[in-house]
C-alpha positions in Angstrom: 0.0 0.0 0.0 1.5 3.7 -0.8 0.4 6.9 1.2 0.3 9.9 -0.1 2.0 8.6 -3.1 2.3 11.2 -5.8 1.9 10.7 -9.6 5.7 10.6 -10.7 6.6 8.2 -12.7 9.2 5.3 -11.8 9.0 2.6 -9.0 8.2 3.6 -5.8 8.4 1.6 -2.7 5.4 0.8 -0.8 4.8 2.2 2.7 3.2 -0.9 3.6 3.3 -4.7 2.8 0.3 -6.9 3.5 0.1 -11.0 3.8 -3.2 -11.2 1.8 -3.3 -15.0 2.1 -4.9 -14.9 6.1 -7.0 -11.5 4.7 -8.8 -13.5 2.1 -9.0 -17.0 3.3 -11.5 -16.6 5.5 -13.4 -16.1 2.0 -12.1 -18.9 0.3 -13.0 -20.8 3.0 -16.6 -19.5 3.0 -16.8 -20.0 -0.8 -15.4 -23.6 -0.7 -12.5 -22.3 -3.2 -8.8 -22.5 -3.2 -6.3 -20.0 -4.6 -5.4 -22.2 -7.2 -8.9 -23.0 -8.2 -10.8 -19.1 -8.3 -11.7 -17.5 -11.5 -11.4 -13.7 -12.1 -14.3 -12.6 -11.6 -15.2 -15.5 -8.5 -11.9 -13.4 -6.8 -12.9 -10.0 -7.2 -16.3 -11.0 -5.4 -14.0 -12.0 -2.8 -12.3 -8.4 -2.8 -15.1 -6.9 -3.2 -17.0 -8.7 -0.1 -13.9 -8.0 2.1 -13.9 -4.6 1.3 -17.4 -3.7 2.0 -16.8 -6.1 5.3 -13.7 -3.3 6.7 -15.6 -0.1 5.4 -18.8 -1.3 8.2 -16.1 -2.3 10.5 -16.8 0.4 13.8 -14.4 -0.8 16.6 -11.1 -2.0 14.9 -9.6 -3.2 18.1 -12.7 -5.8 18.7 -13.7 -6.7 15.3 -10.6 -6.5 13.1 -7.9 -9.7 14.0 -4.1 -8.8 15.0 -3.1 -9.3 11.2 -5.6 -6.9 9.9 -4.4 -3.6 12.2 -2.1 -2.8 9.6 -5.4 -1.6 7.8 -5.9 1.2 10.8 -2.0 1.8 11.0 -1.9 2.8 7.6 -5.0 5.3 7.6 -6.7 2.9 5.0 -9.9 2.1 7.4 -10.2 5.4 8.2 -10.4 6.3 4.3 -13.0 3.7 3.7 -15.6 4.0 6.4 -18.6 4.3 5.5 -17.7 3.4 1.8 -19.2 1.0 -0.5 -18.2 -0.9 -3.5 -19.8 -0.6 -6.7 -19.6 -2.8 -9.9 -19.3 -1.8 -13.4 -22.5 -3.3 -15.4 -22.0 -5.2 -18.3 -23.7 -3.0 -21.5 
């Protein structure tokens, strides 16, 4: 994840690295699919799912688990609250 990145071209260095693998699997789990067997589309539900999950999220320190805090280190919760996500329909 970057903050406050600006526009420049060129590589720039995250200002935080994330293990998505115990973010998501609670999903996979839920959805009875494995990382090696999820279509496109079947894994942006999962984003999708999990992002509207952390932008309800109200108390961080009771409902988020240890590996998720990064999200309120980094200012990202804070950006999404109250957030939702919408999907591009299909003309």
């Amino acid at each position: 994840m970057w903050k406050n990145a600006n526009s420049s071209p060129g590589i720039v260095e995250p200002d935080y690295e994330v293990d998505a693998r115990p973010v998501f699997q609670p999903y996979f789990d839920a959805a009875r699919l494995t990382k090696e067997r999820i279509d496109p589309f079947a894994f942006e539900m999962i984003v999708a799912s999990w992002l509207n999950n952390l932008a309800l999220v109200r108390d961080p320190i009771a409902e988020l688990p240890e590996h998720e805090m990064i999200f309120v280190e980094s200012g990202f919760l804070e950006t999404i609250q109250a957030g939702k996500v919408e999907h591009e329909v299909a003309v």
